[in-house]
N, C-alpha and C positions, 0 to 999 in steps of 0.2 A: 504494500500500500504506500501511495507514494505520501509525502508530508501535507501537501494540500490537502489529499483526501482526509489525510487522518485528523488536521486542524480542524477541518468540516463535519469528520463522525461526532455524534452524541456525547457527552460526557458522563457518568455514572459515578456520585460521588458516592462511598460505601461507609457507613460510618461504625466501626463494632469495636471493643477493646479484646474482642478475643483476636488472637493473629490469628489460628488454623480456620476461626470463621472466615475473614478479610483473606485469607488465600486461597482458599476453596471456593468461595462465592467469587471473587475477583478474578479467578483463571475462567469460574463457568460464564461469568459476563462476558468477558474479553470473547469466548469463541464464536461469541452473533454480531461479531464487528461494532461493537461500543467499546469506547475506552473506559476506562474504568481508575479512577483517583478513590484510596484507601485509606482511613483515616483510623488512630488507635484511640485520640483523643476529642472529645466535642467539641470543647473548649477550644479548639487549636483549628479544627473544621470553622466552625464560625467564622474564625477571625482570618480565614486564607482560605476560602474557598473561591470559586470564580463565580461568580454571580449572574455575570455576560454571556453565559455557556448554555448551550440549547442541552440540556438532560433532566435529570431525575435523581433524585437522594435514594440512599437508602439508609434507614434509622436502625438499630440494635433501640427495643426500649429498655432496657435493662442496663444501665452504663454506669462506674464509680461516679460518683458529684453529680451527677446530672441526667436524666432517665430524656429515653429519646422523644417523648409527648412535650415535656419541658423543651426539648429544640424545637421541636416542630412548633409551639404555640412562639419560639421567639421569633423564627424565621417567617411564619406569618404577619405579625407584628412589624418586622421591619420591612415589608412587602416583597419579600423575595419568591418567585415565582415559580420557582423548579417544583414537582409535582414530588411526593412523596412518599416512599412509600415506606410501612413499621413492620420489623420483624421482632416476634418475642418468641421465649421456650415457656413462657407462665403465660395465656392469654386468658382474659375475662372478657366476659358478655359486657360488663361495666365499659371497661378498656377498651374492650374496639368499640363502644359508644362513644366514646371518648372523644379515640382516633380520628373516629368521620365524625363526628361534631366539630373538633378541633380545622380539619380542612385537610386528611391523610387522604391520599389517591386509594392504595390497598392496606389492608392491615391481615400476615402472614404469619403462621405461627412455625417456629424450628421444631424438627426439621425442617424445610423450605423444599417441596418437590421445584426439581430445575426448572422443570418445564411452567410449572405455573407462577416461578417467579419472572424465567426471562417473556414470557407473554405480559405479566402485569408490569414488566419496566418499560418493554415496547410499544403499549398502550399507552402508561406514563408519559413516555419521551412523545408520542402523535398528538396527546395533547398538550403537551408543552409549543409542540410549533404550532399547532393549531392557535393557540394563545399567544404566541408571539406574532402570529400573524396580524392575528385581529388588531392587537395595540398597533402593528405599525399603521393598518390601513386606517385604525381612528386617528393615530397620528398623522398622518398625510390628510385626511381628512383635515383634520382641523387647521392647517395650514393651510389648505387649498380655502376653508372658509375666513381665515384671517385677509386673504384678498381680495375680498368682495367688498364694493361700495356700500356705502349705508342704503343707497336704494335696493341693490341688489338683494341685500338682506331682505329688506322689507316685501320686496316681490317674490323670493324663495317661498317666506313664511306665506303667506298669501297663498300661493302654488299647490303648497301642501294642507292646504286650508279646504281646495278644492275648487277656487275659485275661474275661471274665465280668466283669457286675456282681456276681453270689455270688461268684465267685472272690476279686474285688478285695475284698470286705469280709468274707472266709476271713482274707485277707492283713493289712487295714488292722484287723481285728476293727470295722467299722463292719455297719450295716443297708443290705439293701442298698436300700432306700428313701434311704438318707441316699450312699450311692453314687451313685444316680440324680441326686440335689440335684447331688453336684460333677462328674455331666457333664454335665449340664444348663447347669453356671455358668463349666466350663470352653468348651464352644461359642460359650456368650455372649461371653463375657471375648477368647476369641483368633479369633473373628467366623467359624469352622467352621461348613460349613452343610450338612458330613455325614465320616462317618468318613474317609473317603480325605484328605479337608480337612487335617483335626486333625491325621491322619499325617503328611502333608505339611507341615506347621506346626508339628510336633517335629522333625522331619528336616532344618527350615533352622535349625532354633534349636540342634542340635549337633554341627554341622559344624564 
């Protein structure tokens, strides 16, 4: 694999203080082409992990100083976005209520069957870009609407109101030739390339 690719594979942060768990789990990740970052400490994870990196955690809940539900509630908290997933060898009915209360993707108890963990990190990881996508496209989004005139705003919202081109320029006392111009430059401007679009592209901008 050449280095670009492997910059661009998934990243899988592992986080357990047993080593023969973190090398056993770590070698079975590594063979579905995810890289795989091992960690002994939480504490040390936290504070050096890559944050910028398209993957998925994985939690040991049982750790010295600090139980993995305690990272995962800090890591929500400071809005980090990597999807989650808890493994424990003592699991309760409580505790995975917990889990997916707290915002855990899966919650696995050790043993860890391979195969149903590397499924719930690969699902992990589809929803992670899936989510990374979305931010960007509301972020472009929202840039694309910071360059709209104050008319054009007002003729968007209008638009998505339901209203007419004569209606909108009843409203705005514009022609509605000159209505036409601001949805013509509105499409342009927020890259719409038909009405459901546009709606859809007011609908993430005021949420």
């Amino acid at each position: 694999m050449s280095d670009s690719a492997t910059s661009l594979s998934p990243l899988i942060h592992l986080v357990d203080d047993d080593a023969a768990v973190r090398d056993s789990l770590g070698l079975l990740i590594s063979t579905v082409g995810l890289r795989v970052q091992t960690w002994a400490d939480p504490h040390a994870f936290m504070a050096g992990f890559d944050r910028a990196s398209i993957g998925a955690i994985v939690l040991d809940v049982r750790m010295p100083g600090i139980s993995g539900l305690a990272v995962l509630e800090q890591l929500l908290a400071q809005g980090v976005d990597q999807p989650v997933v808890l493994l424990t060898g003592h699991g309760t009915v409580e505790m995975c209520r917990r889990a997916f209360k707290t915002g855990a993707a899966e919650f696995l108890e050790k043993p860890v069957d391979d195969e149903v963990l590397i499924e719930a990190l690969q699902n992990a990881v589809r929803q992670h870009v899936r989510s990374r996508e979305r931010h960007q496209a509301d972020q472009q989004a929202r840039e694309r609407y910071a360059q709209l005139s104050g008319r054009e705003r007002e003729v968007l919202g209008l638009i998505v109101e339901g209203l007419t081109n004569k209606e909108i320029g009843r409203v705005l006392a514009l022609s509605p030739r000159t209505v036409e111009t601001h949805r013509a430059n509105l499409f342009a401007k927020l890259g719409a390339e038909s009405l459901a679009q546009l709606i859809r592209h007011y609908a993430a901008l005021v949420q």
